[in-house]
C-alpha positions in Angstrom: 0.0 0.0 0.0 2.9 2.5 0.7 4.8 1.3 -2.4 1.7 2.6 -4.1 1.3 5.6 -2.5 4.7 6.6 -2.5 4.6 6.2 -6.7 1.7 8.4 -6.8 3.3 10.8 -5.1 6.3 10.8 -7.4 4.0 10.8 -10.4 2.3 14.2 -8.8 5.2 16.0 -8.3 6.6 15.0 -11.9 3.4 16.0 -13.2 3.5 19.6 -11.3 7.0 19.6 -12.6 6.5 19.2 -16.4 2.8 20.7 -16.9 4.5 24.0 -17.8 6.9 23.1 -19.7 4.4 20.9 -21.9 1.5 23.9 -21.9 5.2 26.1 -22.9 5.8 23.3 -25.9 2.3 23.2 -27.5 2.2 27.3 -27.3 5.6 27.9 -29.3 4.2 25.2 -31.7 0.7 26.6 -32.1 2.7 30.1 -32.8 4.9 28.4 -35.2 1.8 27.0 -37.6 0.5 30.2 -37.4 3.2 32.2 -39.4 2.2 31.9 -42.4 -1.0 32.8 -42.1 -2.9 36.0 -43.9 -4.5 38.8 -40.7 -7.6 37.4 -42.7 -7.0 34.0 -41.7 -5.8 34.7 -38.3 -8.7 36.4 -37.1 -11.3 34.2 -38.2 -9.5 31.0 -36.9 -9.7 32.9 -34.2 -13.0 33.6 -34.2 -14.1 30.4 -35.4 -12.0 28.8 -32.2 -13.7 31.1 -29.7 -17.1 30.4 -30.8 -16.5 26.6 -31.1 -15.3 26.9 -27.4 -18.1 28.8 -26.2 -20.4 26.4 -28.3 -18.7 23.2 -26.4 -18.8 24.4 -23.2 -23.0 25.4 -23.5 -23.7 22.1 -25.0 -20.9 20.5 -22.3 -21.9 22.5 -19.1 -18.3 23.5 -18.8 -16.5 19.7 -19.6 -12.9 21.1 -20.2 -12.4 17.9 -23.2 -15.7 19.3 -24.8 -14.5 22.8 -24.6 -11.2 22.2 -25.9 -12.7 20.2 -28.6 -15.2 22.5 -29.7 -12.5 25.2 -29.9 -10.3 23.3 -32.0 -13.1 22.4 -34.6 -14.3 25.7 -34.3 -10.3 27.0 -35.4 -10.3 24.7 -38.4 -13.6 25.5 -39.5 -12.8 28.9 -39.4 -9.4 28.7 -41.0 -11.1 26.7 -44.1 -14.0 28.8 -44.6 -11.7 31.8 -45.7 -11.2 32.8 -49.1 -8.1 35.1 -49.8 -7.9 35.8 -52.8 -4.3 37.9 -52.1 -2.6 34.8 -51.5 -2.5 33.0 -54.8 
């Protein structure tokens, strides 16, 4: 029984540990795909993502996995849906 507590404790404080430098990881690469993106495009993936949250978290009642999900279907959505004629 200690043996098992003793590992959960370890995985804890590893967790605590590497959270930021995982939520650090996935923010540079979520810049990074974003480079070469138009302003047009930019602003309504971010629009799309901000209404697909705020969709997943009504139809959720708050579940952060619905949320999240609903924000990334919401970003792609809203990234495929523009037409910029500039780029080509």
């Amino acid at each position: 029984m200690k043996t098992t507590q003793r590992w959960i404790s370890r995985l804890s404080h590893f967790s605590r540990k590497a959270a930021p430098v995982l939520v650090g990881a996935a923010l540079v690469g979520t810049l990074a795909g974003c480079g070469g993106m138009t302003p047009r495009e930019s602003r309504n993936t971010a629009v799309g993502a901000g209404v697909g949250a705020l969709g997943g978290a009504l139809i959720s009642g708050g579940d952060l996995g619905t949320t999240v999900g609903g924000a990334v279907v919401g970003g792609v959505i809203g990234n495929v849906i523009t037409n910029d004629r500039r780029r080509y």
